[in-house]
Structure formats: structure tokens, C-alpha cells
C-alpha positions in Angstrom: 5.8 -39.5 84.9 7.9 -39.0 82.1 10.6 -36.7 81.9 11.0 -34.6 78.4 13.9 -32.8 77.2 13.1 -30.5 74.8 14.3 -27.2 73.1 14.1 -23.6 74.8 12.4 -22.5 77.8 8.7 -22.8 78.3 6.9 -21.2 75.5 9.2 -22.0 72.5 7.5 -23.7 70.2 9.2 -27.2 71.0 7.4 -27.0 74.4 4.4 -26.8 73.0 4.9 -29.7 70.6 5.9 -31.3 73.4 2.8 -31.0 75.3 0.6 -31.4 72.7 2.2 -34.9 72.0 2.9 -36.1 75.7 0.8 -33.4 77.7 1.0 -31.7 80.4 1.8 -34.3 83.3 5.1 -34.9 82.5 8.6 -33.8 83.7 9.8 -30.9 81.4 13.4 -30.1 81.0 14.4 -27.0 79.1 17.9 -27.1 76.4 20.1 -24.5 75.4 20.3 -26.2 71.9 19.5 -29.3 70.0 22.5 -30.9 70.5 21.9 -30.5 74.1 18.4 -32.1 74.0 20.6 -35.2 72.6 22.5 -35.2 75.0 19.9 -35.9 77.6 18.5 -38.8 75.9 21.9 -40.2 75.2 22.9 -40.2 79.1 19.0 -41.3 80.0 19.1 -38.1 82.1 15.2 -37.7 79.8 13.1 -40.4 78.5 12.4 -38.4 75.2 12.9 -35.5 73.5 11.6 -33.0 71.1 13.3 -31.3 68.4 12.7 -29.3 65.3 13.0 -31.4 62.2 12.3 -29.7 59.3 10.0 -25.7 58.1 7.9 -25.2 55.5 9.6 -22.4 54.7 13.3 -23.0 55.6 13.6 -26.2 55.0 15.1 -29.0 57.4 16.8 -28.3 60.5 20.6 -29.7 59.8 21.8 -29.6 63.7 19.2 -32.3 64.0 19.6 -34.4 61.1 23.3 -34.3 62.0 22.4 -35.4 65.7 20.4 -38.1 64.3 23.2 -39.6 62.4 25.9 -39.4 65.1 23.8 -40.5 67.9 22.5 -43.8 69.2 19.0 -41.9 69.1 16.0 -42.5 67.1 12.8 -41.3 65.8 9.6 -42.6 67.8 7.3 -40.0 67.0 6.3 -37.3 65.0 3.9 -34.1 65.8 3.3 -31.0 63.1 2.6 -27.1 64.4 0.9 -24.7 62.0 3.3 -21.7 63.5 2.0 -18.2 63.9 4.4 -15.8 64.6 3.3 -12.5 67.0 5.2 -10.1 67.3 5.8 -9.4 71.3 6.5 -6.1 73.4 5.7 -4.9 77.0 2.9 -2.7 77.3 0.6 -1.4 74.5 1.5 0.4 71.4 -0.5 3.2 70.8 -2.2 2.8 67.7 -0.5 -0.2 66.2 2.7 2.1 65.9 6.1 0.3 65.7 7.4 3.2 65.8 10.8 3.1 68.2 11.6 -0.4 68.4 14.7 -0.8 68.0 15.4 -4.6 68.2 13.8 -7.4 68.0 14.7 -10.7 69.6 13.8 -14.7 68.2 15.8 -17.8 67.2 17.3 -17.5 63.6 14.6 -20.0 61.9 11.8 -17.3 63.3 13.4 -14.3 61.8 13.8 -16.3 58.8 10.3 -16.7 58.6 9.4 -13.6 58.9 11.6 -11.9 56.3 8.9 -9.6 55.3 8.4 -7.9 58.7 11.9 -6.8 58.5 12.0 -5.3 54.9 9.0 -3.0 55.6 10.7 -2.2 59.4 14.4 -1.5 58.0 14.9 0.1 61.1 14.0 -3.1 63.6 17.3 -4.9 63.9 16.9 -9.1 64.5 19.1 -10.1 67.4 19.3 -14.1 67.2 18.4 -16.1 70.6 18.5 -19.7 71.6 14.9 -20.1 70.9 11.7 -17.5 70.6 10.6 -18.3 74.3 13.6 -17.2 75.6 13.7 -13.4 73.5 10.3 -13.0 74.8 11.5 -13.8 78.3 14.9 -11.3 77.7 12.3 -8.1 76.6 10.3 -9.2 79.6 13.0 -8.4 82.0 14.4 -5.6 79.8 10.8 -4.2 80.3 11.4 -1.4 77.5 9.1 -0.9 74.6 11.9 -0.2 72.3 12.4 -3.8 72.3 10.1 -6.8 71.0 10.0 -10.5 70.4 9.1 -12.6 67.8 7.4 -15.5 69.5 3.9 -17.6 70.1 1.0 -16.4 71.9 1.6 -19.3 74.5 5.2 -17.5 75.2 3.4 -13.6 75.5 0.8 -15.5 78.2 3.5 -16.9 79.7 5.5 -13.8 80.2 3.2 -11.2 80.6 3.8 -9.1 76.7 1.4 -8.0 74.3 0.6 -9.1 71.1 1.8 -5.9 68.9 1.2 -7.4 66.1 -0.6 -11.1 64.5 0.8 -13.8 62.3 3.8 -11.6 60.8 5.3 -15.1 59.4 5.9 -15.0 55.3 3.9 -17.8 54.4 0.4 -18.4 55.7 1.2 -21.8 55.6 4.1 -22.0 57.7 4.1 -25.7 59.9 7.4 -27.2 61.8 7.5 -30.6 62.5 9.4 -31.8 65.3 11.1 -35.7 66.2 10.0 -37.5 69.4 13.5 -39.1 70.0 14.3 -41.8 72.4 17.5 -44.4 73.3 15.1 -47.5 71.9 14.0 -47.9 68.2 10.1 -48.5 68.1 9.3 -51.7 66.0 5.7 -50.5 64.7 4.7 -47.7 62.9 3.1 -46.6 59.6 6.1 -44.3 58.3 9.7 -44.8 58.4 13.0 -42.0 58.2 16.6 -43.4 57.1 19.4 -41.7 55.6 21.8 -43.1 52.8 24.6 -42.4 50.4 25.1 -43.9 46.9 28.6 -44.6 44.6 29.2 -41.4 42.5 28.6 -43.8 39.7 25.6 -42.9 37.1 22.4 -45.2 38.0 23.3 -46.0 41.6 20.2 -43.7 42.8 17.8 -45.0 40.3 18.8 -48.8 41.7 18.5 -47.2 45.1 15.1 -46.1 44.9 13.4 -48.1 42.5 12.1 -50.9 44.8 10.0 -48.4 46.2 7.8 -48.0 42.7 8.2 -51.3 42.2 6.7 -51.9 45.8 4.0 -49.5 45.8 5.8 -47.4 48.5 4.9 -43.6 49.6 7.3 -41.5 49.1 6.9 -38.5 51.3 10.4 -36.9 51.6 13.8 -37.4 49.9 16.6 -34.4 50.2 20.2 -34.5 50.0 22.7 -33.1 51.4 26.8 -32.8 50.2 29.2 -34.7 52.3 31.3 -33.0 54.3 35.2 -33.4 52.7 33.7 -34.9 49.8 32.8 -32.8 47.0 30.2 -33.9 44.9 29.6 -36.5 46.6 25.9 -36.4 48.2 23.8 -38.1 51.3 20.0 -38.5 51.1 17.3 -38.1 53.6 14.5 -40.3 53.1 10.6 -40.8 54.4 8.1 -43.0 53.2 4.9 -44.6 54.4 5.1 -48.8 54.6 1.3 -48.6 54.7 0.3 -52.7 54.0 3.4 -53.5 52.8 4.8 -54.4 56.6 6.4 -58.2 54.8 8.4 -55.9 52.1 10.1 -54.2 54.7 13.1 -56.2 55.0 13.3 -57.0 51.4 13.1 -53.1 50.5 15.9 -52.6 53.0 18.3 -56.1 51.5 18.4 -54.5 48.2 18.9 -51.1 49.2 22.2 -51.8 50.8 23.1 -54.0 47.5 23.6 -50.1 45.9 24.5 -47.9 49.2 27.6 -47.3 50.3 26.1 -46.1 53.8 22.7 -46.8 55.4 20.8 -45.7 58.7 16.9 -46.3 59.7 16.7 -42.9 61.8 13.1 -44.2 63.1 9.8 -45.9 62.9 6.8 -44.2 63.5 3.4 -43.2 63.5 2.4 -40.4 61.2 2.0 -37.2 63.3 -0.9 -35.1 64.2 -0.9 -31.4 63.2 -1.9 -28.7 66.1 -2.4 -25.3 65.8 -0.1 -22.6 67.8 
């Protein structure tokens, strides 16, 4: 039996991602906070963990990226969640009616997603919470239906709330992937994360990067990010797919340091699976 740290409390989304990627035989153990689910691995208190990597519609999750590069940690594995946001209360609303809520609990990334809700229910204020699992499990015990929770359906099973109302996300196509992390770096896998910084000299990306058209590499993800005390000065966040190119590997990564000024592989993978929520 394994023993999984992972953000929230049962019912946030990062449980479920972990169970859809390890199942539900394993040892679960609930975080306060990314950092914390780090932590875990770091002093082999857990096995794994499973974090939030990057949104659809936010965009990348920094607390993690910034774990990733401070930490002895890795990437083994990847899973994708096509999110649906409910939005949760205790008993039923007669009607539909919002009318009365007052507040509305979720983690910060939720609310974010769900922008629209709040412009057509000016009156609903967002509280922010450590995760979504853990709102719906504070309006549980407040047991008031001038309260709600943004949240998954999994979470309103879980704590005995109603489903007010369905899928109040912005975007249709809202997905989260989340990083299996573990102490050891796996040495096979078709896709590969690692994060770098050039000279603030004009050309040094181009010579960063080009080995990967001249290699026939697969791009899937590059973002970058200022440095922190540095203006103007940038780090990149890169993904790509080795695909049948496994002997270019360490050639791709000998000429990429010829141009850096910083690199780290953050992981070797598989390409993840995506699950509905």
C-alpha cells in the first residue's frame, strides 16, 4: 500500500486525481497547501504526491512550479481532470433561487474560474479556502442556506449538500492537470518537463531551442516567468514529447546548457490520461 499526499481534504479535486491515477487502495494523506504536500515527499513521510500544475483557464499554478525548482522532487506522472464546478448548499433551494446566499466558499483558482457566477450574483461574496473540499465541508457544519460552496460533485456526495446549481465554471472546457511527484527521478517516459534561463543577450533563446526543430521534437509547453530580483531578466518552463528520438536525448540536453545560464529536468514521464469530474 502506497501512501499519497495530496492537496485538500477528501473531495478536492486533487483527491480525485489522485484516485483516478493510483486508486482507491492506497494510503491518503490530506495537505493544508502545496508546499505542504512537498514536504511529505521530501521527508518520505508519502511515497507520492499530487498537486495542481497548471488551468485552462488560469494558467499554471506558480506555488508548484516554485516547489518543483527548490525541491529534490520530481515529476513521475501526469493525470488531466475536465473540472466541473457545482455550486454547493445544504438543503434545497426552492425553485433554483439564489436568492439569500450570502457567501460562497472555494479555493481562489475555483472562484477564478468561475468569474461569471459572481458578476450576475454581485451580492454572493467569494471567501477563499485551502481547497474546494474543505468550503464544502465548512457550509456543511455551518448548516445554513445562506451559505454555499463551489466544489465537485464527489465533494457534495461526500458531505451530504446539494447541487444548487451545474457546471457554473467560465469556460466549458476547463481541465487541471496535476504532477505525480516523488523523491526518485523515473528514467522512461514519453514526455519530459525542465525549466531554464538564458543570457539577456539577443539570440540566446533561438540557440536554446532550436535543436528541438532541428530534432523533430514536440513542443507542447513553453512559458516564462520574470526572475525574482532580476528585472527583465526571464526563466522558461518547458514540455516536450521525446517520442522515437530516446538517442537525442542527451545530445538535445549537451547543447542546451552550451546557451543556459541555469538548467533543471523537473521529470520524466508518461503522457497523462484525462478523466472526467
Amino acid at each position: 500500500m502506497k501512501k499519497i499526499a495530496y492537496l485538500g481534504i477528501p473531495g478536492s479535486y486533487s483527491y480525485i486525481a489522485a484516485i483516478k491515477y493510483f486508486g482507491k487502495k492506497n494510503n491518503m494523506s490530506a495537505n493544508n497547501s502545496i508546499t505542504d504536500v512537498f514536504l511529505r515527499v521530501a521527508d518520505k513521510t508519502c511515497d507520492f504526491g499530487v498537486v495542481p500544475l497548471e488551468n485552462t483557464t488560469t494558467g499554471s499554478i506558480t506555488e508548484t512550479y516554485d516547489s518543483l525548482i527548490d525541491s529534490g522532487s520530481v515529476i513521475i506522472g501526469e493525470i488531466m481532470l475536465h473540472i466541473h464546478h457545482h455550486l454547493l448548499g445544504v438543503g434545497e433551494k426552492v425553485g433554483q433561487s439564489l436568492n439569500g446566499i450570502s457567501t460562497c466558499y472555494s479555493h481562489p483558482q475555483a472562484i477564478d474560474q468561475c468569474q461569471k457566477f459572481f458578476k450576475k450574483h454581485v451580492g454572493i461574496k467569494p471567501v477563499f479556502t485551502s481547497d474546494t473540499a474543505t468550503g464544502a465541508r465548512m457550509i456543511a457544519q455551518l448548516n445554513s442556506d445562506t451559505n454555499a460552496a463551489i466544489g465537485a460533485s464527489h465533494a457534495a456526495k461526500l458531505y451530504g449538500l446539494q447541487i444548487w446549481q451545474k457546471r457554473i465554471e467560465d469556460n466549458p472546457n476547463n481541465f487541471t492537470r496535476f504532477a505525480v511527484i516523488a523523491k526518485a527521478t523515473k528514467k522512461k517516459g514519453n514526455k519530459i518537463s525542465l525549466v531554464f534561463s538564458v543570457e539577456h543577450r539577443p539570440g540566446s533563446l533561438f540557440r536554446t531551442l532550436e535543436p528541438y526543430a532541428r530534432l523533430g521534437l514536440n513542443l507542447t509547453k513553453i512559458e516564462s516567468r520574470p526572475v525574482f530580483g532580476k528585472p527583465w531578466e526571464y526563466i522558461f518552463f518547458l514540455d516536450f514529447e521525446i517520442g522515437k528520438r530516446e538517442n537525442q536525448l542527451s545530445k538535445l540536453l549537451s547543447e542546451m546548457k552550451e546557451h543556459v545560464n541555469f538548467l533543471k529536468v523537473l521529470g520524466r514521464y508518461n503522457k497523462g490520461k484525462i478523466y472526467e469530474t
